[in-house]
C-alpha positions, 0 to 999 in steps of 0.5 A, a space after each residue: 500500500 502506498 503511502 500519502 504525502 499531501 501538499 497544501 499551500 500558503 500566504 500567496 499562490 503560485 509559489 512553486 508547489 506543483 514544481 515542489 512536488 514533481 521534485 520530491 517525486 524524482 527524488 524518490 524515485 532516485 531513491 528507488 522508489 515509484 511514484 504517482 502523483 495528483 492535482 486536486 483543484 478547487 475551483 469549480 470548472 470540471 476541468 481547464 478544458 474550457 478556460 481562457 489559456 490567460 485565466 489558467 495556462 495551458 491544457 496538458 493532455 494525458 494519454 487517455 483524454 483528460 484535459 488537465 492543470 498545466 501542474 501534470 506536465 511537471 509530474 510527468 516531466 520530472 518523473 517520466 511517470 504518464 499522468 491519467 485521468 484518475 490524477 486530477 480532479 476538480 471541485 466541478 467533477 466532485 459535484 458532479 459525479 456526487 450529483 450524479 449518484 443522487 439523481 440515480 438514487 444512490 444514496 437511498 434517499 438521504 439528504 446529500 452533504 458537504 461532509 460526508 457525500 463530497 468529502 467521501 468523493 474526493 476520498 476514493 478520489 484519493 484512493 484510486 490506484 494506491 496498490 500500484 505505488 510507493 509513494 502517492 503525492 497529491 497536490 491541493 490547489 490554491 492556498 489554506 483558507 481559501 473558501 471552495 478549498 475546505 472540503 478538500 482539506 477537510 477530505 485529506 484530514 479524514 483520509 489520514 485519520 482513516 488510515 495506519 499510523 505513520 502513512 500520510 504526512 502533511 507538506 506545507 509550501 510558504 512564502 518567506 517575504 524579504 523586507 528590502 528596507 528593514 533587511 528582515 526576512 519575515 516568517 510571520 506570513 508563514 506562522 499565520 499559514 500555519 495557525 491557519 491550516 492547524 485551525 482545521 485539523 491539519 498539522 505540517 510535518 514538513 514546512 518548505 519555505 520560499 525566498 530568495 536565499 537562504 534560511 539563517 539558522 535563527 529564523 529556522 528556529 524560530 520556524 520549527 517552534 512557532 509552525 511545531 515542526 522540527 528545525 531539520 523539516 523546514 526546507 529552504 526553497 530558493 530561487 533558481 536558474 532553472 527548474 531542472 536544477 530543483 530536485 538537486 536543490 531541494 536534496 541538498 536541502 533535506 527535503 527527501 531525507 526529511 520526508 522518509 524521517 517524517 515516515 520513520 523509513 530508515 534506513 534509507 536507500 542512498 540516492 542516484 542523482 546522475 540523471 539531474 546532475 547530467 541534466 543540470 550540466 547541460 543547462 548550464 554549460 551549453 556551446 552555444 545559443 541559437 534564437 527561436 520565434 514562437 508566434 503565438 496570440 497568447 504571448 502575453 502569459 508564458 504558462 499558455 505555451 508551458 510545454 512547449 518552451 520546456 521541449 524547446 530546452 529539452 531539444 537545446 539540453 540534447 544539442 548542447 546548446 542555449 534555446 532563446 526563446 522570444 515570444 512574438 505576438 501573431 496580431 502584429 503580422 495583421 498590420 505589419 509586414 512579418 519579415 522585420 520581426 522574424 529576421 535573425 531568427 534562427 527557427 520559428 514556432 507556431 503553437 497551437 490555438 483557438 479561434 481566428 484572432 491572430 491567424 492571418 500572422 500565423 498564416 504569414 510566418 508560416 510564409 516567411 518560414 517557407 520562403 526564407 528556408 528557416 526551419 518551422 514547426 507547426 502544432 495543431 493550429 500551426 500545422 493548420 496555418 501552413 497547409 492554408 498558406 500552401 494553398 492560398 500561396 502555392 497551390 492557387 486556392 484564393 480563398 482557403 481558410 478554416 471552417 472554424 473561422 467560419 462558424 465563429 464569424 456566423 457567416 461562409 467566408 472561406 474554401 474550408 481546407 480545414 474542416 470541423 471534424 465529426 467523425 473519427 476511430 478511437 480504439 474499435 469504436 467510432 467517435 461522432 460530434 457536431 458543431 454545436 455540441 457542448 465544448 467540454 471534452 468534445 475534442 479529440 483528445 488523447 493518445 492516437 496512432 499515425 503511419 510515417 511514410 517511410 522516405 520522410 523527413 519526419 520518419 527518419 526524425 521518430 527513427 520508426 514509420 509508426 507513432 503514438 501521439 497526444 491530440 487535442 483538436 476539433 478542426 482537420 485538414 481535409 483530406 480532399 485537397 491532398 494530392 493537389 498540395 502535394 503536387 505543389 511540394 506540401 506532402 502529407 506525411 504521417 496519416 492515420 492509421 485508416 488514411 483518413 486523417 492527416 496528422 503530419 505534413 512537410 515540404 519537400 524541398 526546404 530543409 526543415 518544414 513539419 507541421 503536425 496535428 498534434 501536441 509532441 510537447 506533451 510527452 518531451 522530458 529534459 533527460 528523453 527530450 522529444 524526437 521532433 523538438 531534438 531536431 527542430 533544435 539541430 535545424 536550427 543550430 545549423 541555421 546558426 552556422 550559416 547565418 
């Protein structure tokens, strides 16, 4: 049976606890132990699927679907551990299946409750899979003593209560502000987080605090007395350089060694750190620096493409070298001429998206990337963007456009070389949709497979003809107008596996040109970087020679 670390936050969000948790996860699997690890969200939405990228970063997707908190993708790219539906739960998916169960009668006509109907939910939530791993970490979202986060906190306090002694211990993550002009480091934030969280029945076993430096040995002291933990469980949580370097940081800290003393599992086996320490040397020594454009609408916040900049350094670990990313708003191009912007850059980037402001930019860097022989990459929308350049550009068809343009514009405007998808296989069973279903979890989302043609730029990328591929997307490339485009040079070459639909595309002549319909960012890690990204990044360090 596994045993529970619970992390809870507090004083202010976005402290860095999901970061935190994906760090004590690779810690201990470095210890030998396996690891799975949960998001439980408060808020009321029943996943991000359908929230603005600005309100909540982007939407990491797992092999099976989910739509999930942009924390997963952390989880996953510490500890190489696919996350699953059953990793993430949200307040809005607490209250539905509780519902649920009432309107089928499943409570035997008994007046439905905080405590214990929701706080029971989230309980076998907890419980899901806890035969299958060493540890189980499950971060609560939001801060202590935020409203719609009680029944959670009161859910994890019944949850060890219910279980043996000595298998649940409690994480809390604060903040330790400096005060610049008294020249204190203040922990009084952190003891009202405390006297907060012991208010409902929690009591911290381990306390990580964030600052700027380190923890002077009094203001440790006077932490472990007033928070009741000991001076050896308060874990300095310092700024950074790097994400990567966390799991080194939090273990010359104590962090992993604290948390097997608070399970009373001694001894203890000795950590191999290899794997980071490798990790950190690629950081920090690269042989050089290449500068790569992401064009994209959603630029104002980097959390909207949080997988996609961490590929891109996993590709510049891989190669050696320093990925500079620049983040270039895709609006700019509807005014502007795309060239002064995207000149110097040794490769462009075009994310994915939703909805048609911004596109026209998308359209033309794709352009630019295409007639200036810089390599480009292209994802979901991306890929989309470029197939509409081919055409409205190379292969004569004036007015090709999305059909998702359309139908947010209530009127035909466009040749729909891009069309909204209604059916497709999934498994042994087909998926059908229309265009005004509900958007929540209508997608196609998930792992699918695709077929490489085997003389492909791509094929030899993968190093195989058959992959497997995360999707989140509800418009397709039409089929129809394939052998048109490819007689222009624009050659589709990953299918899925009925022929049907396109998954990957190239240009045959230009020196690095893919675009795909799905997400390879979702599953790149820093010691397994993705295959596309390793080479979209050798494409453009080649670039970088000749410039």
């Amino acid at each position: 049976m596994a045993r529970f670390i619970f992390i809870t936050g507090g004083v202010v969000s976005s402290l860095g606890k999901g970061l935190a948790s994906a760090a004590l996860g690779a810690l201990l699997q470095a210890r030998g132990y396996s690891v799975r690890l949960r998001k439980l969200d408060p808020y009321l939405n029943v996943d991000p699927g359908t929230m603005s990228p600005f309100e909540h970063g982007e939407v990491f997707v797992t092999d099976d679907g989910a739509e999930t908190d942009l924390d997963l993708g952390h989880y996953e790219r510490f500890t190489g551990v696919p996350a699953r539906k059953t990793d993430s739960i949200s307040s809005g998916r607490i209250y539905t299946n509780v519902l649920e169960k009432e309107r089928r009668g499943d409570y035997l006509g008994k007046t439905i409750q905080v405590i214990p109907h929701v706080t029971n939910e989230i309980k076998d939530f907890i419980s899901i899979g806890e035969d299958e791993v060493d540890f189980m970490l499950c971060e609560i979202g939001g801060t202590v003593g935020d409203i719609e986060g009680l029944p959670f906190f009161e859910a994890i306090r019944q949850f060890a209560q219910d279980k043996p002694r000595g298998e649940c211990i409690f994480m809390h993550l604060t903040l330790l502000p400096y005060i610049k002009a008294s020249g204190e480091l203040k922990t009084k934030p952190t003891q009202h987080s405390v006297k907060e969280l012991r208010s409902i029945g929690l009591a911290p076993d381990i306390l990580v605090c964030r600052s700027e430096g380190p923890i002077p040995k009094k203001e440790r002291e006077k932490l472990a007395l007033f928070c009741n933990v000991r001076p050896d469980s308060v874990i300095a949580a310092q700024d950074l350089k790097s994400i990567y370097e966390a799991p080194l940081a939090y273990h010359r800290e104590g962090l992993d060694q604290a948390v097997l003393d608070a399970f009373g599992i001694a001894p203890a086996p000795k950590p191999n750190l290899d794997r980071w320490e490798d990790v950190a040397d690629r950081i920090y020594n690269p042989e050089g620096e290449v500068k790569v454009a992401i064009v994209g609408k959603y630029t104002q916040l980097e959390d909207a493409y949080k997988s996609i900049a961490e590929a891109l350094t996993h590709g510049g670990m891989s190669n050696r070298v320093k990925v500079k990313v620049e983040w270039v708003d895709a609006e700019l191009f509807d005014t502007e001429d795309a060239a002064p912007h995207l000149q110097g850059f040794h490769a462009i980037l075009v994310p994915g998206g939703f909805g048609e402001r911004g596109t026209e930019g998308k359209i033309k860097a794709a352009q630019y990337a295409r007639e200036n022989n810089v390599p480009y990459l292209g994802i979901c929308l991306g890929m989309q963007m470029a197939v509409i350049e081919a055409a409205r550009n190379v292969a004569g068809i004036a007015e090709a456009g999305s059909e998702e343009f359309d139908h947010e514009a209530g009127k035909k405007r466009f040749e729909p070389v891009v069309y909204h998808l209604k059916e497709w296989v999934q498994g042994n069973h087909k998926v059908s949709r229309k265009a005004d279903d509900d958007k929540g979890g209508t997608m196609r989302l998930g792992a699918y497979d695709a077929t490489l043609a085997e003389d492909s730029l791509v094929s030899k990328v993968y190093g195989s003809s058959h992959i497997e591929e995360r999707h989140r997307h509800r418009y397709e490339v039409d089929i129809k107008y394939r052998e048109k485009l490819e007689a222009c040079g624009l050659n589709f070459t990953g299918m899925s596996p009925d022929g049907r639909l396109p998954e990957i595309v190239e240009w045959k002549d230009h020196p690095w040109f893919i675009g795909v319909q799905f997400h390879p960012e979702l599953k790149s890690k820093p010691f397994a970087p993705h295959p596309l990204f390793d080479d979209f990044v050798r494409a453009a360090k080649d670039t970088s020679r000749l410039v």
